[in-house]
C-alpha positions in Angstrom: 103.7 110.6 53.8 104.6 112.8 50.9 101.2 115.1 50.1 101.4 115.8 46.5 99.4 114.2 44.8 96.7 112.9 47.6 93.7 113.8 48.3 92.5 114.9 51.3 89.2 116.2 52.7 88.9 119.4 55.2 85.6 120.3 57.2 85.5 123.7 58.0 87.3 124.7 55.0 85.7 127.9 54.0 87.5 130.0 56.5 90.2 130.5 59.3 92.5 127.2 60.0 90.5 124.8 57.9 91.2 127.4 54.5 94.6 127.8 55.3 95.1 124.2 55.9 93.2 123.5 52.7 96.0 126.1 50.6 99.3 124.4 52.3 97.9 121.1 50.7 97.2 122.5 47.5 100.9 124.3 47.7 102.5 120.4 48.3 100.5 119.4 45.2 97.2 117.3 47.1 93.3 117.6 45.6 91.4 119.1 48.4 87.5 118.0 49.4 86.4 121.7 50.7 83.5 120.8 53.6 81.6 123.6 54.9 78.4 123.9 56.8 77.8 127.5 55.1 77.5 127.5 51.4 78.1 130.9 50.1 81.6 130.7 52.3 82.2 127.3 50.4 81.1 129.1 47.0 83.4 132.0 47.6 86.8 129.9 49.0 86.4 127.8 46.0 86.2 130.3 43.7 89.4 132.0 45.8 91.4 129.0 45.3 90.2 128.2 41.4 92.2 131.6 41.1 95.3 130.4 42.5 95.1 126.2 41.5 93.4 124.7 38.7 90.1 124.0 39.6 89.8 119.7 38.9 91.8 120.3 42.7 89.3 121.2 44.8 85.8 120.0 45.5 83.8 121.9 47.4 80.7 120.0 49.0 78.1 121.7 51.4 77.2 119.8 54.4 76.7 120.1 58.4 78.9 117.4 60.0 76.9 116.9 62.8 74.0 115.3 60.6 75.4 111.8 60.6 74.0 110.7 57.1 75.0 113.9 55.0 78.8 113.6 56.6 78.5 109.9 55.2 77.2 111.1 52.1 80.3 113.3 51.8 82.7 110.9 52.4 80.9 109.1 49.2 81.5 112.0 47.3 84.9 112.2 47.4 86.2 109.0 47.1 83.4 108.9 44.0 85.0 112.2 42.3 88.7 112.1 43.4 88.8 107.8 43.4 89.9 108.0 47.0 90.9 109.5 50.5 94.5 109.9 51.8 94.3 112.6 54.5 91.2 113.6 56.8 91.2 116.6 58.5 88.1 117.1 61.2 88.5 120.5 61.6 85.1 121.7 61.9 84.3 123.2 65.1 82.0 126.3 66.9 81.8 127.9 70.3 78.1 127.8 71.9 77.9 127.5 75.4 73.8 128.3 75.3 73.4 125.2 72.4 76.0 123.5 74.2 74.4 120.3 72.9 74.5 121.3 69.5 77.8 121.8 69.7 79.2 119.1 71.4 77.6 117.2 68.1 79.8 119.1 66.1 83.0 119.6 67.8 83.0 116.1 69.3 80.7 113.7 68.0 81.5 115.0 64.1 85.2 114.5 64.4 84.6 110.7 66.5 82.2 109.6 63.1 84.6 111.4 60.9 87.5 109.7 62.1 85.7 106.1 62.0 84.3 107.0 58.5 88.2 107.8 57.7 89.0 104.2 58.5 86.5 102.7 57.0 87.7 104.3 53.3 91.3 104.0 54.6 92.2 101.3 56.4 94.1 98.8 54.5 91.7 96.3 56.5 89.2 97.3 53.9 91.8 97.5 50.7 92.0 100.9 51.5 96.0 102.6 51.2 96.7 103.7 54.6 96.7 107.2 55.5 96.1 110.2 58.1 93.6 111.5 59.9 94.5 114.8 62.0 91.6 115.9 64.3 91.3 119.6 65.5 91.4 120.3 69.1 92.7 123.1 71.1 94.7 124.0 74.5 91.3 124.0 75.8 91.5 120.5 75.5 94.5 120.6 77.7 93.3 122.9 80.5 90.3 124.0 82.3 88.5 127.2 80.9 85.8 128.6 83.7 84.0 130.5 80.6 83.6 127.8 77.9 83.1 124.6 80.4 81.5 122.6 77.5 83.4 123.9 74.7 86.4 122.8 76.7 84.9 119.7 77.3 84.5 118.7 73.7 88.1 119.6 72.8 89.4 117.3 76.0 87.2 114.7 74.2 89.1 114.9 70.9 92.4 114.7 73.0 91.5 111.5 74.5 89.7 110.0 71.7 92.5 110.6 69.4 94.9 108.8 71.2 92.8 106.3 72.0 92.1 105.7 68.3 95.6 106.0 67.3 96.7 103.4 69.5 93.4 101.1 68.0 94.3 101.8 65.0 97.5 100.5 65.0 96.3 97.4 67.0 94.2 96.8 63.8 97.3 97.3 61.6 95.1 99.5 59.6 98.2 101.8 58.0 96.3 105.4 59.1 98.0 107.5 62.0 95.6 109.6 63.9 96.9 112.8 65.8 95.4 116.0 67.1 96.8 119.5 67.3 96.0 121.8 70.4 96.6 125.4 69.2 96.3 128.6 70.7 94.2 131.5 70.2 94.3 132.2 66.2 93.0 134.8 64.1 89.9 133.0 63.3 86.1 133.9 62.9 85.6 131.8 66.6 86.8 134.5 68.4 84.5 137.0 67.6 81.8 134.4 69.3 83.0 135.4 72.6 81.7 139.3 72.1 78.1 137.9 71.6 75.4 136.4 74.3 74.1 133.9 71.8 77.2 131.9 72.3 78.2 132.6 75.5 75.0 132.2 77.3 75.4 132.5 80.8 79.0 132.9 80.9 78.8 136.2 78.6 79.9 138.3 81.5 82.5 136.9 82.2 83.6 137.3 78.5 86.3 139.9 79.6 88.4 137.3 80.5 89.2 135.2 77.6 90.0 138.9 76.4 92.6 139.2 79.0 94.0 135.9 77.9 94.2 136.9 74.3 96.3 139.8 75.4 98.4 137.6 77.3 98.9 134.5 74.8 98.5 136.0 71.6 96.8 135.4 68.8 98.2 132.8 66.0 98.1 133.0 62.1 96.0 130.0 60.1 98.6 129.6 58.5 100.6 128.5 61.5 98.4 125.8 62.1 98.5 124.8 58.9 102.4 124.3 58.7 102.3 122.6 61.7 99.6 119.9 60.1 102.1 119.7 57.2 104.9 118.3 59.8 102.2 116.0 61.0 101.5 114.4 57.8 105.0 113.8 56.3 106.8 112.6 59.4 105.9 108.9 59.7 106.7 108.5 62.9 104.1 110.3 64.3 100.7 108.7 65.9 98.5 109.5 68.7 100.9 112.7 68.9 99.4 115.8 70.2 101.1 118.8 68.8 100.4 122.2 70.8 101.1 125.5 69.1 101.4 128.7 70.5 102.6 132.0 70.0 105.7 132.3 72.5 106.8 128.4 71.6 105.5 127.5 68.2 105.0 123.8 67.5 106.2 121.3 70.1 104.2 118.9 71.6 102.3 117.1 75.1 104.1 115.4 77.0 103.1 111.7 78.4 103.9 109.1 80.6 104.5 106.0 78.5 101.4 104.1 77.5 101.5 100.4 77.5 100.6 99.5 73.9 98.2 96.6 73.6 99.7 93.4 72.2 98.9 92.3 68.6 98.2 89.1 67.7 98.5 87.3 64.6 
């Protein structure tokens, strides 16, 4: 899919991966739905970007993704102000192992109705175009972490889910690829979260070690990321791909027995 001139809606757009994501598509030419759950961040990154794009690009619209009807209410928005929806990216996410509940609704539960609120716009099932939806996750959702046991839970979720989707997707010849990307530790507001017992609960004394992983990984650029969703939207081919980024390999991506794919019939 070429991106200029689609539209494409970002949760978590204010800051770290979901801003940077939200520039690359503005660079390629797309109008950009900024979603935030904090509204002077939302007020500030749109007024950031007004200064670099001409503001008829970007809409920025404050809502919390984990309440179901305001994240359907956005979804309204922008296909009401921009006259449709090519790219979704559920990017939206938060570390809180004490409100493990609350995030689980907002790193799992968000991106599963965002995805099916994608399709619903998209799908060419419903005269929609086609198009992409590209769901956040993290290696986390690729290996066991002993200090974030729910947090890693909810990005294993988005693994499995997207895939699953993808392939359902394509049963239902709906013309919208789903994939994921896994990255590694980047330069984002999350990681200050593991410094403060309000989000790491129990587990905060063991902090120290994600620390020590830092140091050993190291920590990615947004803007990384953000190339590496550019890659997944224009190469066709792609669906149900789960693309890992990290600092000593870059992009490349999980590897999987072969999947029987489901029969369609006509």
């Amino acid at each position: 899919m070429h991106v200029n001139g689609k539209v494409a809606l970002v949760t978590g757009a204010a800051q770290g991966i979901g801003r940077a994501v939200a520039e690359a598509l503005l660079h390629k030419g797309a109008k950009v739905a900024l979603v935030d759950w904090s509204y002077e961040a939302g007020i500030e990154c749109k007024a950031a970007l007004d200064e670099q794009f001409e503001p008829q690009k970007t809409l920025f619209i404050h809502c919390d993704v984990s309440d179901q009807e305001k994240l359907r209410d956005t979804f309204r928005k922008v296909v009401d102000y921009f006259g449709k929806l090519d790219i979704l990216v559920n990017n939206a996410g938060v570390n809180n192992e004490k409100n493990w509940e609350k995030m689980l609704q907002i790193n799992l539960v968000s991106v599963i109705s965002g995805t099916y609120l994608g399709l619903d716009y998209m799908s060419k099932q419903n005269g929609g175009e086609g198009g992409i939806i590209i769901n956040m996750s993290s290696l986390a959702g690729l290996m066991p972490v002993a200090q974030q046991p729910v947090y890693c839970a909810s990005k294993h979720g988005i693994v499995g889910f997207t895939r699953s989707a993808a392939m359902a997707a394509n049963l239902m010849n709906s013309g919208v690829r789903i994939n994921a990307i896994c990255p590694g530790f980047v330069n984002t507001p999350i990681l200050e979260t593991i410094e403060k017992e309000e989000n790491m609960g129990q587990f905060m004394e063991y902090a120290y070690h994600i620390k020590d992983m830092m140091k050993y990984y190291g920590i990615l650029d947004p803007s990384t990321i953000a190339d590496g969703l550019i890659t997944l939207i224009e190469d066709d081919a792609l669906n149900g791909a789960i693309m890992k980024i990290t600092y000593s390999k870059g992009v490349h991506f999980q590897d999987y027995d072969a999947t029987p794919l489901p029969v369609k019939t006509q």
